[in-house]
C-alpha positions in Angstrom: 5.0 -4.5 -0.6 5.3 -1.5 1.5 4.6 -0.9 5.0 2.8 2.0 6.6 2.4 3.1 10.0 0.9 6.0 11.9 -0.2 7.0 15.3 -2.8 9.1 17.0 -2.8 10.1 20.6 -4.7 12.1 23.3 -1.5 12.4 25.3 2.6 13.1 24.1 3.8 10.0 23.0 6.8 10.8 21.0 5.1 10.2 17.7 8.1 10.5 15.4 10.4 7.4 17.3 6.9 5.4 18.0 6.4 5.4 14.4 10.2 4.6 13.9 9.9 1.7 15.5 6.9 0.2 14.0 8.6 0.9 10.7 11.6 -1.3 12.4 9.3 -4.2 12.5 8.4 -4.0 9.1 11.6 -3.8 7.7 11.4 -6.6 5.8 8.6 -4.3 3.5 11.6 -1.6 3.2 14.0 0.0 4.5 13.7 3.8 2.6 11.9 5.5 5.3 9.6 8.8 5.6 7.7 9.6 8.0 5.8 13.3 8.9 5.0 14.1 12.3 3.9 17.5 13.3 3.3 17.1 16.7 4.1 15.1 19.7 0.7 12.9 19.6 0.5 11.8 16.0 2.1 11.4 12.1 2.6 8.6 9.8 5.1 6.9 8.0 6.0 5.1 4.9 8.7 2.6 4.6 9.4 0.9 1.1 11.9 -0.6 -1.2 10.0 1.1 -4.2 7.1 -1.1 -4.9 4.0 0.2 -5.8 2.5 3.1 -3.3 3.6 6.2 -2.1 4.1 8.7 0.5 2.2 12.2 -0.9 2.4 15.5 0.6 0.2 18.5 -0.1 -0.5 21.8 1.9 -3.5 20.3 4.0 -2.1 16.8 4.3 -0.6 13.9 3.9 -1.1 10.4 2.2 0.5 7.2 2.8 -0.8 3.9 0.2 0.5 0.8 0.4 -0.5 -0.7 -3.1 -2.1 0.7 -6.2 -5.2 1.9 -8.5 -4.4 0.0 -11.9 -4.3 1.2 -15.3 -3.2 4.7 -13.5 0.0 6.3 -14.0 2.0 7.2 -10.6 1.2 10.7 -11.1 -2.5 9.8 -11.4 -2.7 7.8 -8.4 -0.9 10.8 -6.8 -3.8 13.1 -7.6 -5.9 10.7 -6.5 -4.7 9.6 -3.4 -4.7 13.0 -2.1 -8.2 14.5 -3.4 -9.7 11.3 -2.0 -8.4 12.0 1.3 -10.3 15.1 1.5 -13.5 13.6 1.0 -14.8 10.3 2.7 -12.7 7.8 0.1 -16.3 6.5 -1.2 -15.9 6.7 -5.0 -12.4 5.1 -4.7 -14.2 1.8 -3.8 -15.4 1.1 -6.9 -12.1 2.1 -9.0 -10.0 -1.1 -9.6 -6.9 -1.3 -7.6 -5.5 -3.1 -3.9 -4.2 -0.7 -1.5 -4.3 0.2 2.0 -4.4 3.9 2.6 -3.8 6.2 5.7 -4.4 10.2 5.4 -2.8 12.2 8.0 -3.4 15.7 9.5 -1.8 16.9 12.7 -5.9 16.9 13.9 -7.2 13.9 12.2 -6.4 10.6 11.2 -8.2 8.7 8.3 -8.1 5.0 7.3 -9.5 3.0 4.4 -8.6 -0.5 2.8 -9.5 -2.2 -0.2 -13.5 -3.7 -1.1 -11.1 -7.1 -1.2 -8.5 -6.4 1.6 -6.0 -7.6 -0.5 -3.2 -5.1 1.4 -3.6 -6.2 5.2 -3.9 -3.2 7.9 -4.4 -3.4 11.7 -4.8 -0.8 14.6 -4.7 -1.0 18.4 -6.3 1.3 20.7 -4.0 1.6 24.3 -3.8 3.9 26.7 -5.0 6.7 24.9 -2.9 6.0 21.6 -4.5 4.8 18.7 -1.8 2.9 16.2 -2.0 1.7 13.2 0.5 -0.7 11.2 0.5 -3.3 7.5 1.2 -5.9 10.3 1.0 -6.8 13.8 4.2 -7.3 14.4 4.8 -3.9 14.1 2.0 -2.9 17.3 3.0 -6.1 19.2 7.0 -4.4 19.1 5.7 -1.2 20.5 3.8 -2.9 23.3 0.0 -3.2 21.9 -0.7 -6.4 22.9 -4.7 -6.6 21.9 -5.1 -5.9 18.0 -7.8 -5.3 15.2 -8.2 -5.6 11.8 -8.8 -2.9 9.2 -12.2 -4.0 8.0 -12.2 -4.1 4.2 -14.2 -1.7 2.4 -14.8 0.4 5.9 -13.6 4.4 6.3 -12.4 4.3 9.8 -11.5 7.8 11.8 -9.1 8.3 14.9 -10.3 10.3 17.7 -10.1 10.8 21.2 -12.7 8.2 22.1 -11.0 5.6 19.9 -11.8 4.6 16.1 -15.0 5.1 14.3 -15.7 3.2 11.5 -18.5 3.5 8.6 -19.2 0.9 5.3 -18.7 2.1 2.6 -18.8 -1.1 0.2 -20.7 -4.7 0.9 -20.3 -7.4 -1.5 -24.2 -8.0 -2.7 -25.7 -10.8 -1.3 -26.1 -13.9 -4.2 -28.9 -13.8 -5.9 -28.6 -16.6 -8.9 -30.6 -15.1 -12.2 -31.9 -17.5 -15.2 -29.0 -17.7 -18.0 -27.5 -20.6 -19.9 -24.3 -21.9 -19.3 -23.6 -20.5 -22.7 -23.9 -16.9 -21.9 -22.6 -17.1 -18.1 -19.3 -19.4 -19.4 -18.7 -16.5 -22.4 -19.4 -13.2 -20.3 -17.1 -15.1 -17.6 -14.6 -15.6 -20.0 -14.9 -11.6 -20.7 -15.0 -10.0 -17.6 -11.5 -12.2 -16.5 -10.0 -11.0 -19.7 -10.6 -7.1 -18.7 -9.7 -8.4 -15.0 -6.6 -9.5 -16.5 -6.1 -6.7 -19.0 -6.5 -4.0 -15.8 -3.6 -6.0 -13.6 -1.1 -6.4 -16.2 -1.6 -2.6 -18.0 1.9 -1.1 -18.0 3.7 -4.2 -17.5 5.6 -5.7 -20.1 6.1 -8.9 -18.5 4.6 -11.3 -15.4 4.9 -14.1 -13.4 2.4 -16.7 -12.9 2.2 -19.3 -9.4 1.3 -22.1 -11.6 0.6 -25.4 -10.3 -1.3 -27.1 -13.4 -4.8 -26.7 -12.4 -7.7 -24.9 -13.7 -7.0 -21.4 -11.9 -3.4 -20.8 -12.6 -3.8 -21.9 -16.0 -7.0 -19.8 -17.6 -4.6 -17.0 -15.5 -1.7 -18.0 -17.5 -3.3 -18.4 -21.1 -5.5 -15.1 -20.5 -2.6 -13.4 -19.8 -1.1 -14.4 -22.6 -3.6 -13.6 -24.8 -3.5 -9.8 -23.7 0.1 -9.9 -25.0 2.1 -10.1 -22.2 5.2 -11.8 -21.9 4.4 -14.9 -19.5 6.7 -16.9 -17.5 5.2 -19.8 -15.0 6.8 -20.3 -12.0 6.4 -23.8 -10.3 8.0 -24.6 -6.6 7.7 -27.6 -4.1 9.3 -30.2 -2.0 11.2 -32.4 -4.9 9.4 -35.6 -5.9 6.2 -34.1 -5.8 3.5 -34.6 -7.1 3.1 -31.3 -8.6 6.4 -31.0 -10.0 5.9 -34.1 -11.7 3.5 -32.8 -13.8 4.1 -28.9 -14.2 6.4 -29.2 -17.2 3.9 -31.2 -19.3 1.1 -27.9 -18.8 3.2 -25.5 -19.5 4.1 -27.7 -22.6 0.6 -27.7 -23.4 0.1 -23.9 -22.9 3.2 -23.2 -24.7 4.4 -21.0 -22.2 8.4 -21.0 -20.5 8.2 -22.3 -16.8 11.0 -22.3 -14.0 10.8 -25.2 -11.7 12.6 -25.0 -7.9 12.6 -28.3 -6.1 13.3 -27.7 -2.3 14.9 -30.5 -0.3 12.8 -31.8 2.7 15.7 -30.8 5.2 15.3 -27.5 4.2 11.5 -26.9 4.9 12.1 -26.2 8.8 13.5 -22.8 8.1 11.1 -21.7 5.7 8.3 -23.1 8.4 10.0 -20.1 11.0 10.4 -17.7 8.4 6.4 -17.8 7.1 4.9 -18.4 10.7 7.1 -14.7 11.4 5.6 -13.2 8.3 1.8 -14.4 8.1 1.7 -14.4 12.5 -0.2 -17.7 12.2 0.7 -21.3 13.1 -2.2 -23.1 11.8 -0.9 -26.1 9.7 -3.1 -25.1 6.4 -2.3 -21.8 6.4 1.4 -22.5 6.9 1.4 -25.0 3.9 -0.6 -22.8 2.0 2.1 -19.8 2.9 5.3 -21.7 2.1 4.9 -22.2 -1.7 3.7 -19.3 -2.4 6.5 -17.5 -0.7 8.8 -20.2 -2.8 7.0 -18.8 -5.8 7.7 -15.1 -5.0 10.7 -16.2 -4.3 11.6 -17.5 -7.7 9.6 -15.0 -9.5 12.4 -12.3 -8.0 15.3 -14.1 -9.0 13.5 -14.4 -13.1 13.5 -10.7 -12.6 9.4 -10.5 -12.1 7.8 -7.4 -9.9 4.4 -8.6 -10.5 3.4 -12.2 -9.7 -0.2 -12.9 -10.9 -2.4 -16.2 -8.7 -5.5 -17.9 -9.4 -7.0 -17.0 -5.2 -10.3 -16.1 -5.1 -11.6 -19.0 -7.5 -12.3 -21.9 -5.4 -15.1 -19.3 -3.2 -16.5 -17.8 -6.6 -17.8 -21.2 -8.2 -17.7 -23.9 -5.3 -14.4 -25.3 -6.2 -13.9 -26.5 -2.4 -15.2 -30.2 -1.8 -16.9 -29.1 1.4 -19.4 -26.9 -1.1 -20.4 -30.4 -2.5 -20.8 -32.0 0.9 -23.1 -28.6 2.0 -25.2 -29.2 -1.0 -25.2 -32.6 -0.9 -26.1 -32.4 3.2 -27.9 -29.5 3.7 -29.2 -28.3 0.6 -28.9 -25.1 -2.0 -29.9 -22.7 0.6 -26.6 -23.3 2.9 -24.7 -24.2 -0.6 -25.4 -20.1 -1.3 -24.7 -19.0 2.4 -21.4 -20.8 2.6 -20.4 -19.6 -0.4 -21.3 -15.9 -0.2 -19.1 -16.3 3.6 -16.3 -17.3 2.0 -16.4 -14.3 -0.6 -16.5 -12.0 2.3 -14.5 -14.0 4.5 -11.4 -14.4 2.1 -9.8 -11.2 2.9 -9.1 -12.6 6.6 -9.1 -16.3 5.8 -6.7 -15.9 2.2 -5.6 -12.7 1.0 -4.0 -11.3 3.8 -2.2 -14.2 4.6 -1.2 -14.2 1.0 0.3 -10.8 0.8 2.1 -11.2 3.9 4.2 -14.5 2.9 5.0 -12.3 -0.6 5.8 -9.0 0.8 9.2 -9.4 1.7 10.6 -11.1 -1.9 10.0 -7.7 -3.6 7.1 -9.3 -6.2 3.8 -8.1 -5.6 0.7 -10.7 -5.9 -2.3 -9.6 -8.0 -5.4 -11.4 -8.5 -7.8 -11.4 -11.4 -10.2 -13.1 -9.7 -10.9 -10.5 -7.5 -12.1 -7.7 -10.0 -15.7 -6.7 -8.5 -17.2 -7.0 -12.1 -16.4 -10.4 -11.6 -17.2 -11.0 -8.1 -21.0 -8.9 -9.0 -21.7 -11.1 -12.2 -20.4 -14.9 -10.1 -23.1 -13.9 -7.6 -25.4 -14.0 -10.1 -24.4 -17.4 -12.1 -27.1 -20.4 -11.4 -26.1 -22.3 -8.6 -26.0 -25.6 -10.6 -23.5 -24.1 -13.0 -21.1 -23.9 -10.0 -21.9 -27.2 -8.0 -24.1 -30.2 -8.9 -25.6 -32.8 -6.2 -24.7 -36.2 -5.9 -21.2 -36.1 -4.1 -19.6 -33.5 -7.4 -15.6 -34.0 -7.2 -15.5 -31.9 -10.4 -17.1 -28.6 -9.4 -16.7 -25.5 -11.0 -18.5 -25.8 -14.3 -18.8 -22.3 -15.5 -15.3 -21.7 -14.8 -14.2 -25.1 -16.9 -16.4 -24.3 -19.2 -15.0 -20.4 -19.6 -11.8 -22.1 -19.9 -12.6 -23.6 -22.8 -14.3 -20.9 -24.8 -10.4 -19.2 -24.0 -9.2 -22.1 -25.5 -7.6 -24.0 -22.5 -6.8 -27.4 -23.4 -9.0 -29.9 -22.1 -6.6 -32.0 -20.2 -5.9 -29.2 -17.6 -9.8 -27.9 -18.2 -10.7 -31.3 -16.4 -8.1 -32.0 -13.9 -9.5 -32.6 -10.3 -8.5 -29.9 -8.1 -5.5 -30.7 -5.7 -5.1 -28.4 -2.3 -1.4 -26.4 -2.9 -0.4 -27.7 0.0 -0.9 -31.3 -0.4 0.3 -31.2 -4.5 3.8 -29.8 -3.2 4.3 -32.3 -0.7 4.9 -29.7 2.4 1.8 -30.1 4.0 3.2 -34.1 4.2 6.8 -32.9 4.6 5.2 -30.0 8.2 3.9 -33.5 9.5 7.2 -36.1 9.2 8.4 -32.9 10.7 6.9 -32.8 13.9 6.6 -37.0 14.1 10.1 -36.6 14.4 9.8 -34.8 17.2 7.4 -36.7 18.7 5.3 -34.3 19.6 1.4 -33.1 17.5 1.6 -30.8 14.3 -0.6 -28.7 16.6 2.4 -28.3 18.8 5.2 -28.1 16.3 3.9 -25.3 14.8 2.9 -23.5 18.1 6.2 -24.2 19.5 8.1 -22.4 16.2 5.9 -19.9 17.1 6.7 -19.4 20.6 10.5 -19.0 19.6 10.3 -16.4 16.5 6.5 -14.3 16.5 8.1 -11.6 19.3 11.4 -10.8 16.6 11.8 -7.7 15.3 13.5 -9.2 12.1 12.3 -12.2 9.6 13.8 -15.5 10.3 
């Protein structure tokens, strides 16, 4: 996906080549460049490879996006982007779409993100120079050391004293509603179809991460059935479990898959590649990271742009087996609080993550489980229909059973869920790693990390 940058001082601080630089450092997002600067102390810039996004320019500003408003033509989000950023970006939050956007005048600087913060954005207030970046790579290489995040859903402002921020969207706290599994299985089923419908308008054909399960699949089959041409796209270490079983599902959806097997010797360079890309060491997120950057991967060589994943799921309707401990341990109460945590949570804990171990392949991840129609009616589905006491390793019951009113054949409907990283063998493959170093995963991955975070390039 793109990256965009800008800065906003209080002193000169040679905005146009401070920019440059952070633009450098996301390189790997794309190397066609723009960047508008009308004074000394601030501008913005734009670097791409022609994914979705834009750099727009009209007599009172300019807009930088880094992502899209779907089911709108270019020229439409155009319009949009740039009557938005006149006002305070509020209605935009409820218009379907992933994007991180920056509106730039030579006296103000305006910043929103996505209800979901499925396009990741940072700033860093220092020494009277407020910058802002996709990643924060790109402030670390200009010497901001101490970094924040974008808050998802938030309007944030540049100034002299620093950056002011106001909500503008919260995710509704749960509040479960009486409704049979009947109706909350078939309006579930309806509202991922439109989801679906929305991400893929436009395209003529996708790529799925599939991995067999319950998520990728009802992704898969719904796509399908909104008549788009469907390829699966399966990746792991070779003998896995996983790829064992990924040629049989896609049999069963009768749908085309493309299967890369990676050799164990190769992992350690993908390990500094996605520890540069996502700026985290932490073993699950790095074995979370590495097949789906495979995946990408893959997808761009079958000629995809869009990749479509099943994230989002496993927080909506309990899928995790920790939900079933909470229940199990502490009741519905904690069941709904964990739950509605991980919803708001999964922009910082999943999403951006995500987006930055895709960004630099050239495919850009969408997610039908985010749609906020879906997200509103999950918060309202009975707890039960989600997670059931007594130690549940099924979990998820709306969801199987919505996968069955789209006609998802039973044997994936009821397969136990299996963490990405364990059913492609790297999370196993990270470990053997660092044994054979004799030294703690902990320490493996911090050491990578030592080596590579401070490059100005990928791995």
């Amino acid at each position: 996906m793109p990256g965009v940058a800008a800065i906003y001082g209080d002193r000169a601080c040679d905005a146009n080549a401070v920019i440059t630089n952070m633009l450098r450092a996301l390189s790997h997002r794309g190397n066609k460049v723009k960047i508008k600067s009308s004074n000394d102390r601030s501008g913005v810039g734009y670097a791409s490879n022609g994914l979705p996004g834009g750099f727009f320019e009209s007599k009172l500003s300019t807009v930088v996006l880094d992502g899209l408003f779907f089911s709108r033509t270019l020229r439409g989000q155009t319009q949009m982007a740039l009557e938005e950023s006149s006002r305070d970006f509020t209605s935009i939050m409820n218009i379907p779409g992933a994007f991180a956007e920056i509106s730039y005048r030579p006296d103000k600087l305006t910043v929103v993100r996505d209800p979901n913060g499925l396009r990741p954005l940072y700033y860093s207030a220092q020494k009277g120079v407020i910058a802002i970046a996709s990643e924060r790579k790109a402030l670390w290489y200009i010497g901001h050391t101490k970094t924040e995040r974008i808050l998802p859903g938030y309007f944030y402002e540049a100034h002299s004293q620093g950056m002011s921020k106001k909500s503008l969207f919260r995710f509704p706290r749960p509040r479960p509603q009486p409704m049979t599994m009947e109706y909350s299985a078939s309006r579930l089923k309806r509202l991922l179809q439109r989801s679906i419908t929305s991400i893929t308008a436009n395209l003529d054909r996708v790529a799925v991460a599939f991995s067999g399960g319950l998520d990728s699949a009802i992704t898969a089959l719904l796509a399908k059935q909104a008549n788009v041409e469907v390829e699966l796209v399966s990746t792991g270490i070779r003998d896995s479990t996983e790829l064992r079983t990924v040629e049989k599902y896609a049999k069963a959806l009768d749908l085309p898959i493309s299967i890369e097997a990676y050799d164990a010797d190769s992992l350690e360079s993908y390990i500094r590649r996605i520890i540069w890309l996502i700026e985290e060491h932490d073993l699950m997120r790095v074995g979370i990271a590495i097949p789906l950057h495979w995946a990408a991967l893959l997808a761009a060589r079958r000629g995809h742009s869009v990749m479509l994943c099943g994230q989002g799921s496993d927080e909506l309707y309990g899928g995790y087996y920790r939900y079933s401990r909470i229940l199990d341990n502490e009741g519905r109460r904690a069941l709904l609080s964990a739950l509605y945590r991980g919803i708001v949570e999964a922009p910082r804990v999943n999403y951006e993550r995500d987006e930055q171990a895709t960004c630099s392949t050239g495919v850009e991840l969408r997610t039908p489980f985010t749609n906020l129609d879906v997200i509103d009616f999950s918060l309202r589905i009975p707890l039960e229909f989600k997670v059931r006491a007594g130690n549940d390793l099924m979990r998820k019951w709306v969801l199987r059973a919505a996968a069955l009113k789209a006609g998802l054949p039973g044997e994936i409907v009821w397969r136990r869920k299996k963490a990405i990283q364990h059913g492609t063998g790297v999370e196993k493959t990270i470990l053997r790693l660092a044994r054979k170093q004799k030294i703690s995963t902990q320490e493996y991955l911090a050491r990578v990390s030592r080596e590579i975070v401070r490059q100005a390039e990928i791995p």
